[in-house]
N, C-alpha and C positions, 0 to 999 in steps of 0.2 A: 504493500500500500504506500509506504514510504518511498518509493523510487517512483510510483507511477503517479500520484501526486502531483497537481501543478501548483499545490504548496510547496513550501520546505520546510517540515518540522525541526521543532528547535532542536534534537535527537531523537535517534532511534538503539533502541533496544530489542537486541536478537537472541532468543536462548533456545538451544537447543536446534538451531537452523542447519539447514543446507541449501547449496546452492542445486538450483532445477535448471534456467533457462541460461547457461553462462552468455550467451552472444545475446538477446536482449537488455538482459540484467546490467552488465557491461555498458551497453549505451543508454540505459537510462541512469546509472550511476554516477555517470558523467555530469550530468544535468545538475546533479546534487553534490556536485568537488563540495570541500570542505565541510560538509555535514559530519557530527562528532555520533560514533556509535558507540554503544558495547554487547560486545557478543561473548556466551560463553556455549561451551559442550561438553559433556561428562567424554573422558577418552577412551572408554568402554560400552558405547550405547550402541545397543543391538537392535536401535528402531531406525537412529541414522548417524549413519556412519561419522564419525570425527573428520574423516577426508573431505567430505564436503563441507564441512564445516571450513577448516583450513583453506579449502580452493573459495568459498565463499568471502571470506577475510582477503585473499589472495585481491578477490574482483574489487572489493569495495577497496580496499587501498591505494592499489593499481587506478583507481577512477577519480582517486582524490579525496575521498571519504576517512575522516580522522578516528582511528582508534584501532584496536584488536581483538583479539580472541583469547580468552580466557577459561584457559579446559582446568577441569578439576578430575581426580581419580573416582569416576563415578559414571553412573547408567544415564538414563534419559529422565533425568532428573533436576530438581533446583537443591542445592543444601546449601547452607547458611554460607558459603564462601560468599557462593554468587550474590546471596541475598547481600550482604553486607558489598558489597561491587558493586551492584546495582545503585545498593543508597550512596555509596560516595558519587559514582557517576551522574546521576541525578542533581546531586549538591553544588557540584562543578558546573552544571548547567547554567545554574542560579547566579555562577561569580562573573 
């Protein structure tokens, strides 16, 4: 939603993502340079794979899009790592 948007929110938050369409996704990414994300993925989730997570990070970067990927040793899940990443990134929004 945040890439096809002809808003641009103030961040975007991805957890548990992958990347589906990379050659679209890539050229609407574009459109959004410098947009601050956080993304995280557990490096053992068997719903979707960490690699897309990483190639996902890969596109938003590569497109101009500010931040990274933040894997924790865990499923397809949230536990408090992320929770508390989340609140600081949020925080950072606000400064």
């Amino acid at each position: 939603c945040a890439l096809m948007s002809k808003e641009t929110p103030k961040g975007l938050i991805i957890l548990s993502g992958a990347l589906i369409d990379q050659r679209t996704w890539s050229d609407k990414a574009k459109t959004k340079s410098g947009l601050r994300f956080f993304q995280s993925h557990g490096v053992n989730d068997k719903l979707l794979s960490i690699d897309g997570a990483r190639k996902l990070e890969m596109v938003l970067q590569d497109s101009g899009l500010k931040g990274s990927l933040q894997t924790f040793d865990g499923e397809h899940e949230i536990p408090q790592e992320v929770i508390t990443g989340v609140n600081s990134y949020l925080q950072s929004l606000t400064r």
